[in-house]
Residue frames relative to the residue before (quaternion, step in Angstrom):
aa qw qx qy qz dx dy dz
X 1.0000 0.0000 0.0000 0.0000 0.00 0.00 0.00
X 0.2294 -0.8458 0.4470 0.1795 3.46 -0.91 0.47
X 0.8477 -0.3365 0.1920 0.3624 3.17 -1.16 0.85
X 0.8765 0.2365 -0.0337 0.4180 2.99 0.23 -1.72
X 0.3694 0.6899 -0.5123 0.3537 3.71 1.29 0.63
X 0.0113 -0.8996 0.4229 0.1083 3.33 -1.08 -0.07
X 0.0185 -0.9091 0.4109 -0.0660 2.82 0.85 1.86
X 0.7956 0.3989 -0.1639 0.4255 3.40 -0.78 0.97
X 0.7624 0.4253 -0.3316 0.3575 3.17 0.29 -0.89
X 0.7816 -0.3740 0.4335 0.2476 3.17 -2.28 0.62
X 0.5165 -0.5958 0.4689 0.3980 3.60 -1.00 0.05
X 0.7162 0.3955 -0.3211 0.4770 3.47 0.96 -0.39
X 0.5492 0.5585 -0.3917 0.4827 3.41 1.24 -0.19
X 0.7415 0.3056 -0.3920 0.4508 3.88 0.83 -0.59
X 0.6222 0.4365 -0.4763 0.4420 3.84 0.67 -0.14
X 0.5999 0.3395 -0.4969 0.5272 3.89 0.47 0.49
X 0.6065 0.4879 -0.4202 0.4665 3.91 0.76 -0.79
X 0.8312 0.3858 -0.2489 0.3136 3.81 0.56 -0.86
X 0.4668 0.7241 -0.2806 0.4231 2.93 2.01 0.41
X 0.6677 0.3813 -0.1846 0.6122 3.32 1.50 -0.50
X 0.6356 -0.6433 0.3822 0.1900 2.87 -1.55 1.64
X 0.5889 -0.6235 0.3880 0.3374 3.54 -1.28 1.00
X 0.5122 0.5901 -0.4671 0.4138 3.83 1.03 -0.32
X 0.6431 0.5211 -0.1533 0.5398 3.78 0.81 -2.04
X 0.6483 0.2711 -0.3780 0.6027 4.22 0.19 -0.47
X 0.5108 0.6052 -0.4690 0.3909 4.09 0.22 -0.06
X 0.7034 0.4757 0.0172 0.5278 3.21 0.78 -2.03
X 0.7049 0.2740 -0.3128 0.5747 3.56 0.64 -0.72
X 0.4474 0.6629 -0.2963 0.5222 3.86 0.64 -0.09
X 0.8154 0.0022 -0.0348 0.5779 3.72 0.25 -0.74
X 0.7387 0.4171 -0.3646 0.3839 3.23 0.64 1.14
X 0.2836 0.8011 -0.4034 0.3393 2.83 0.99 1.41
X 0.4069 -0.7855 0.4333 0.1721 3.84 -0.75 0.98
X 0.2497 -0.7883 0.5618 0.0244 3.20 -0.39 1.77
X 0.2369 -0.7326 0.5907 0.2414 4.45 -0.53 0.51
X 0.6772 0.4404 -0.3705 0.4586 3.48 0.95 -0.31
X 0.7494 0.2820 -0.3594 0.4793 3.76 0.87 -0.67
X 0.1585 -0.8317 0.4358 0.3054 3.89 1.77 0.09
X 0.5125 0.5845 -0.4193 0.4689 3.66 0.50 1.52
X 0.3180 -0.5268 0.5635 0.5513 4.02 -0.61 0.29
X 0.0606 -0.7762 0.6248 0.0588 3.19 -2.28 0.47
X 0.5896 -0.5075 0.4107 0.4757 3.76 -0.46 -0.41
X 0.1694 -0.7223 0.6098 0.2787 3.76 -0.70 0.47
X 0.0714 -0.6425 0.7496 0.1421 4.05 -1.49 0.14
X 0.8025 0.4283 -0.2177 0.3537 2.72 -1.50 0.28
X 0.6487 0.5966 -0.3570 0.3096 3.46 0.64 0.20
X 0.3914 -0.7725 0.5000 -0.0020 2.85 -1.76 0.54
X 0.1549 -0.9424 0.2827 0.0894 3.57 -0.07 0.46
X 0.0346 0.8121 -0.5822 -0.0178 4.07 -0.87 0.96
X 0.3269 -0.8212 0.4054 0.2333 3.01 -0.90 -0.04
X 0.2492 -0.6916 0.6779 -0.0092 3.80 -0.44 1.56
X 0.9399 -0.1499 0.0263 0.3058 2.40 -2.33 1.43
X 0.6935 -0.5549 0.1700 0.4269 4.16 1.23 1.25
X 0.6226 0.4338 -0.4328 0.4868 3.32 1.23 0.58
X 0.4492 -0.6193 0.5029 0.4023 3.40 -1.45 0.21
X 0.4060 -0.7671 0.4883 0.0913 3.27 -1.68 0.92
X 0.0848 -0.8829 0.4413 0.1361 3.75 0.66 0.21
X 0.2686 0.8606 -0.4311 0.0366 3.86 0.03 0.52
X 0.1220 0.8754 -0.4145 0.2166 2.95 -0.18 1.43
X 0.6140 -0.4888 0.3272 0.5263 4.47 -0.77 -0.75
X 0.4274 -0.5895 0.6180 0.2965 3.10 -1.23 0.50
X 0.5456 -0.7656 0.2977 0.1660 3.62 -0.84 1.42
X 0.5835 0.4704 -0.2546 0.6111 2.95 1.93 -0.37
X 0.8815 0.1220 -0.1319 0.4366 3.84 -0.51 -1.24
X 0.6635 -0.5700 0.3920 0.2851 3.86 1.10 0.06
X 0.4921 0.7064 -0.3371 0.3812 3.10 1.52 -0.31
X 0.8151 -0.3381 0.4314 0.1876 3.34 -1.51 0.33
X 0.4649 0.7837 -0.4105 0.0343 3.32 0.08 0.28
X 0.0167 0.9097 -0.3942 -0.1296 4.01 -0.86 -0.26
X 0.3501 -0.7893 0.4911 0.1156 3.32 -0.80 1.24
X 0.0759 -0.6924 0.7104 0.1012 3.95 -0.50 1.19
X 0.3656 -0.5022 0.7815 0.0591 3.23 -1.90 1.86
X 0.0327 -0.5737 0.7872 0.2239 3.58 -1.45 0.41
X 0.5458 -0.4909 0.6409 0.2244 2.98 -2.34 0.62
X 0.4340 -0.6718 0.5670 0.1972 3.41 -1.50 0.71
């Protein structure tokens, strides 16, 4: 999946997701803590809203399939 797709998400989730630079959504994108593979990994598959003004990224861990989710705070 690529970076710059945006499957899923809320309307307020893509105007904070399209706000961040394509280098920083790369990096924030494959660094994501998986409890089942207990290592940082790559999420797929995700999908995005936004809770309590942050983005919420919840999607698979790229390796075991698991559950996983990446919280973006707002500045």
């Amino acid at each position: 999946m690529s970076i710059e797709s945006i499957p899923s998400f809320t309307e307020p989730a893509k105007e904070l997701w399209s706000d961040i630079p394509a280098d920083i959504k790369k990096q924030l994108l494959s660094n994501v803590w998986c409890a089942a593979c207990r290592h940082e990994v790559t999420i797929t598959n995700f999908s995005g809203v936004v809770k309590s003004g942050d983005l919420l990224l919840v999607g698979k861990c790229a390796e075991c399939h698991g559950d996983v989710a990446r919280v973006i705070e707002s500045q």
